[in-house]
C-alpha angles and dihedrals in degrees: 000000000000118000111272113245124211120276098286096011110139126208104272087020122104133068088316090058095057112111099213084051092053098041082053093044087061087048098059095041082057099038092041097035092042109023099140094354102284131150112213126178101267083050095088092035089048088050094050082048093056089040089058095049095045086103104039103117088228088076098073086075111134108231148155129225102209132119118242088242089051085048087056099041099034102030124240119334113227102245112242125191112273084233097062094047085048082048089047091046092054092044106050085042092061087052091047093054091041087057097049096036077115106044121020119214077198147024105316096213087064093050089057088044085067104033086054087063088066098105085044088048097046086043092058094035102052102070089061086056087081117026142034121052130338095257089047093060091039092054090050087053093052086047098041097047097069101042086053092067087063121102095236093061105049094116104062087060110089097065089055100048091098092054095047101053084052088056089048095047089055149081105229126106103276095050089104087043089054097040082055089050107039077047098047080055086059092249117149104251095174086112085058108049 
């Protein structure tokens, strides 16, 4: 039986619709999962969590993630879609782990949990790579680029190459992303630097 809603509640309506609380909400899965680059336990299952509600419509919600006193103090944040800060969170996290696979701030063994995700992330990452919004399928880029420089996923390389040569050859955010990955594959990156 489904959980009963308030009188006029709609489905993806409710406290977990509004915008401010999930803006809020991806704060606090950056600032708690990351704080200080650390990987913790509920870190991997957090990120598998994020991967499976990629699609869910709800995450189109335009939000901010700023605190009211930030708002004060820094002005109004633009509002960006929920799904491109979890894309960026994956993301940023992938290139996180990549840098302390030596040398751990954490337990090791919660920095693999993570990295052994990578073929579920990319699953659940790739689709976002071609449709929704500009920023959507620049966030997936930025998420996709590093977990293509791991070993379990050197076989879904070849049919981004192209892309991310594009991404080398330009000027946007995720040229340097693009230049480590196309390196960690052995290529030659001495015309992009």
């Amino acid at each position: 039986m489904p959980p009963s809603r308030r009188s006029g509640e709609a489905a993806g309506s409710g406290p977990g619709a509004d915008p401010r609380v999930q803006g809020l909400a991806l704060r606090t899965l950056t600032e708690t999962l990351t704080r200080g680059d650390v990987f913790h336990t509920a870190t991997a299952p957090a990120a598998r969590y994020v991967a499976a509600v990629l699609g869910d419509p709800r995450t189109l919600a335009e939000v901010v993630d700023r605190a009211p006193q930030e708002e004060v103090d820094l002005g109004p944040q633009t509002p960006f879609e929920l799904r491109v800060g979890l894309l960026a969170w994956l993301g940023d996290s992938t290139v996180e782990a990549l840098r302390q696979r030596s040398r751990p701030y954490g337990d090791a063994e919660d920095l693999e949990a993570f990295l052994d995700l990578a073929p579920e992330l990319y699953e659940a990452v790739r689709p976002h790579l071609d449709g929704g919004s500009p920023a959507a399928r620049e966030a997936a880029l930025g998420a996709v680029l590093p977990l293509l420089r791991l070993n379990a996923l050197a076989d879904r390389r070849a049919g981004l190459r192209d892309t991310l040569l594009r991404a080398a050859f330009g000027d946007g955010p995720l040229r340097l992303r693009a230049v480590d990955t196309l390196h960690s594959w052995g290529e030659d990156v001495s015309a992009f630097l």
